[in-house]
C-alpha positions as CSV (number, residue, x, y, z in Angstrom):
1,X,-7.9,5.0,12.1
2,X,-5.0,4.2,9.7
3,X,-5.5,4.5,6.2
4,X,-3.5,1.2,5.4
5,X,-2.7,-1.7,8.0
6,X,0.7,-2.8,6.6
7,X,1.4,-6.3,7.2
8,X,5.3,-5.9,5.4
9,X,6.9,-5.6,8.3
10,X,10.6,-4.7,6.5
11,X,9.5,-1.8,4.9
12,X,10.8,1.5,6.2
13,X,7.4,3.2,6.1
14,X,5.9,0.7,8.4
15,X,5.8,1.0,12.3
16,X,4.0,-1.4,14.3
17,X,1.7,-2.4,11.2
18,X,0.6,0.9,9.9
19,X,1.7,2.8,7.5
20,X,3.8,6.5,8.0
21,X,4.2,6.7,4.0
22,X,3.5,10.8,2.8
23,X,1.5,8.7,0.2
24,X,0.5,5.0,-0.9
25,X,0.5,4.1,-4.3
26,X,-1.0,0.6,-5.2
27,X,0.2,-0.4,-8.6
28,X,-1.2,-2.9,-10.6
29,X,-3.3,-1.3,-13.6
30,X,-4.9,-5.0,-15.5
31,X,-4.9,-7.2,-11.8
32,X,-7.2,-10.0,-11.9
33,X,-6.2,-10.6,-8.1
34,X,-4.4,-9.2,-5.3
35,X,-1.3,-11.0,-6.0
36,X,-1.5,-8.9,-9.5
37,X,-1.4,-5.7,-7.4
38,X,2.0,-4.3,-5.2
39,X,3.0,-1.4,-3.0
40,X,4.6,0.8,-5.4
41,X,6.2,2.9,-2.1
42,X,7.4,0.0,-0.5
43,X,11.3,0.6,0.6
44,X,13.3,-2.3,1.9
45,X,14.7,-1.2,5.9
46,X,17.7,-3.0,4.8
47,X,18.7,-0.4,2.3
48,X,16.6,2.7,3.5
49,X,16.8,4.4,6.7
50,X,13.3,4.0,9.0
51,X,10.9,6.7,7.6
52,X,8.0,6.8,10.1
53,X,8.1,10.2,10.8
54,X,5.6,11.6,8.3
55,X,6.5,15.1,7.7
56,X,3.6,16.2,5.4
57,X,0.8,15.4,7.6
58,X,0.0,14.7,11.5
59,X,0.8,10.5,11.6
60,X,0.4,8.0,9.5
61,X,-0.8,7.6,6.2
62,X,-3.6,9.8,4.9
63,X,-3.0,9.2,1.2
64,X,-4.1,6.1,-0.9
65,X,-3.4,6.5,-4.9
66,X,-4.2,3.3,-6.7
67,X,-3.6,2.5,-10.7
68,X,-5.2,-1.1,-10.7
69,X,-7.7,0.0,-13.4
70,X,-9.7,-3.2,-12.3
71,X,-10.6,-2.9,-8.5
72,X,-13.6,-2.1,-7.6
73,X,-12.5,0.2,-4.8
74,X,-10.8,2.6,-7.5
75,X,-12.4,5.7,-8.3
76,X,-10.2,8.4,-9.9
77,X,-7.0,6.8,-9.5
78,X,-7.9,6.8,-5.6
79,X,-9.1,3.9,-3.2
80,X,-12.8,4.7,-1.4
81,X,-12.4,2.4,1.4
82,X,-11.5,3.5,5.0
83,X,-8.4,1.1,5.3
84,X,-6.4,-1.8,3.2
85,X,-4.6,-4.0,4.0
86,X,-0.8,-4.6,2.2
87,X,0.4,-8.0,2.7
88,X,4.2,-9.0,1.8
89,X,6.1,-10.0,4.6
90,X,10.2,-10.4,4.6
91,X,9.4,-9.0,0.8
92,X,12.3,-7.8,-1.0
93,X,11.0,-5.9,-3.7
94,X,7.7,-4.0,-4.4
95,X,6.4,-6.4,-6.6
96,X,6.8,-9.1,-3.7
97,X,3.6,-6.9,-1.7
98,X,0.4,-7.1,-2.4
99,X,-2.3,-5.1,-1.6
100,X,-5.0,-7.9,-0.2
101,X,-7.9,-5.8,-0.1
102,X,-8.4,-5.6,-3.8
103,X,-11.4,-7.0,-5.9
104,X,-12.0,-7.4,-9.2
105,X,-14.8,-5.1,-11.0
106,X,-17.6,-7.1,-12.2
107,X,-17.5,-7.6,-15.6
């Protein structure tokens, strides 16, 4: 199973909605919500070359660092859920992802 279903369909890491990223990092360290949070190793396809052949590991993404300080998911500066899902189509930037499986910590 892949470690992030990617919905941004530009970015160079992304083949057929998962990610082939060496390693994820979800920025984002104070988010109150998802749209708070980005893909920190989003690359645009129109400035980078595809990059979906993962040379550190067997296929896709295997590696999910996160830095939003608030999510519940974070443990160690590392997601514990199974999959995420990264949401930012025809984005430009990073900070135009998001990752949508976040939620806030309870306070």
């Amino acid at each position: 199973m892949a470690k992030i279903d990617c919905q941004v369909t530009n970015c160079s890491h992304n083949k057929t909605g998962v990610c082939y990223a060496n390693c994820v990092d979800i920025a984002g360290s104070s988010a109150r919500r998802d749209l708070d949070t980005c893909c920190g190793s989003f690359l645009n396809k129109l400035h980078y070359a595809t990059l979906t052949d993962n040379v550190l590991s067997a296929g896709s993404c295997d590696c999910l660092k996160c830095t939003v300080e608030t999510c519940t998911y974070n443990q160690n500066r590392l997601c514990t859920l199974e999959t995420i899902q990264v949401a930012g189509d025809h984005a430009e930037y990073h900070t135009q992802t998001a990752c949508v499986s976040f939620r806030p910590q309870d306070r």
